[in-house]
Each structure stands twice: as C-alpha cells, then as structure tokens.
C-alpha positions in Angstrom: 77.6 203.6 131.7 75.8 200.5 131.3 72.5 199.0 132.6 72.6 195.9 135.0 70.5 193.4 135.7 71.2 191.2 139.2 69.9 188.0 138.3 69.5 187.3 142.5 66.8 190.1 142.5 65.1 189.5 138.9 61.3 187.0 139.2 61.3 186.7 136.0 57.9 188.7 135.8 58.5 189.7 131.9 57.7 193.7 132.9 61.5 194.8 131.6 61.0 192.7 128.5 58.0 194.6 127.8 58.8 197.8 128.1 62.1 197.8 125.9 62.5 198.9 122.7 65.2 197.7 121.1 64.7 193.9 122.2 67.7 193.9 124.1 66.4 192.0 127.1 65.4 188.5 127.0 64.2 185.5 129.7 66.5 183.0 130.1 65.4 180.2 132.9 63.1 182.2 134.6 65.6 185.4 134.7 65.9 188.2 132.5 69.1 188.6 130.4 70.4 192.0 128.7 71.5 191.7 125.5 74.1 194.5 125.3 74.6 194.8 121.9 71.0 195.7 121.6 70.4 198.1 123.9 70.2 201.3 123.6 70.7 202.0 127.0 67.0 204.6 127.3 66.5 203.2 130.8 63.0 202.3 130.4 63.7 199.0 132.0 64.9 200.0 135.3 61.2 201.7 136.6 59.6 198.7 135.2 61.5 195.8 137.7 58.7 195.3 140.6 61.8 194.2 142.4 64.5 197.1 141.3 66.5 194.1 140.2 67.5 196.5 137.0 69.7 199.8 137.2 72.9 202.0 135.7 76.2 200.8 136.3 79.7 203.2 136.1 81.4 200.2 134.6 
C-alpha cells in the first residue's frame, strides 16, 4: 500500500505539507509531490486535502 497524490486534483494549498511528519511531501510548481522515501505512510495527509486530491493506493 502506498499513498497517492493526483496532481489534477491537488491546489497547491500547502494543508498536506503541514500536517506530515516525516517531511515526505513537498510543493513543486504549485502541486504537492510525495517523497516516498520519506514517508512513513501514517495517512495524516489524506483528511487534510480540501480537495481529496490525496489517498491509499493497492499498488
């Protein structure tokens, strides 16, 4: 399992950056950008997105 982040969806508001822990998300021209070998994979991301732009993936 792995969290996604669907760049069509993200605004760029900052909220998932915030919230995360381990650093593992980061703005990249106005979209946010998971850093997989950061994260830790907690989640706390995903209820942050405004948008739901962030979630768990199978893959």
């Amino acid at each position: 399992m792995t969290i996604v982040i669907d760049a069509e969806r993200c605004t760029g508001c900052g909220n998932c950056v915030a919230v995360c822990p381990a650093d593992a998300i980061e703005l990249r021209n106005g979209r946010a950008v998971l850093l997989a070998e950061r994260c830790d994979f907690d989640g706390l991301c995903i209820p942050a997105c405004p948008v739901s732009a962030i979630g768990f993936s199978e893959d």
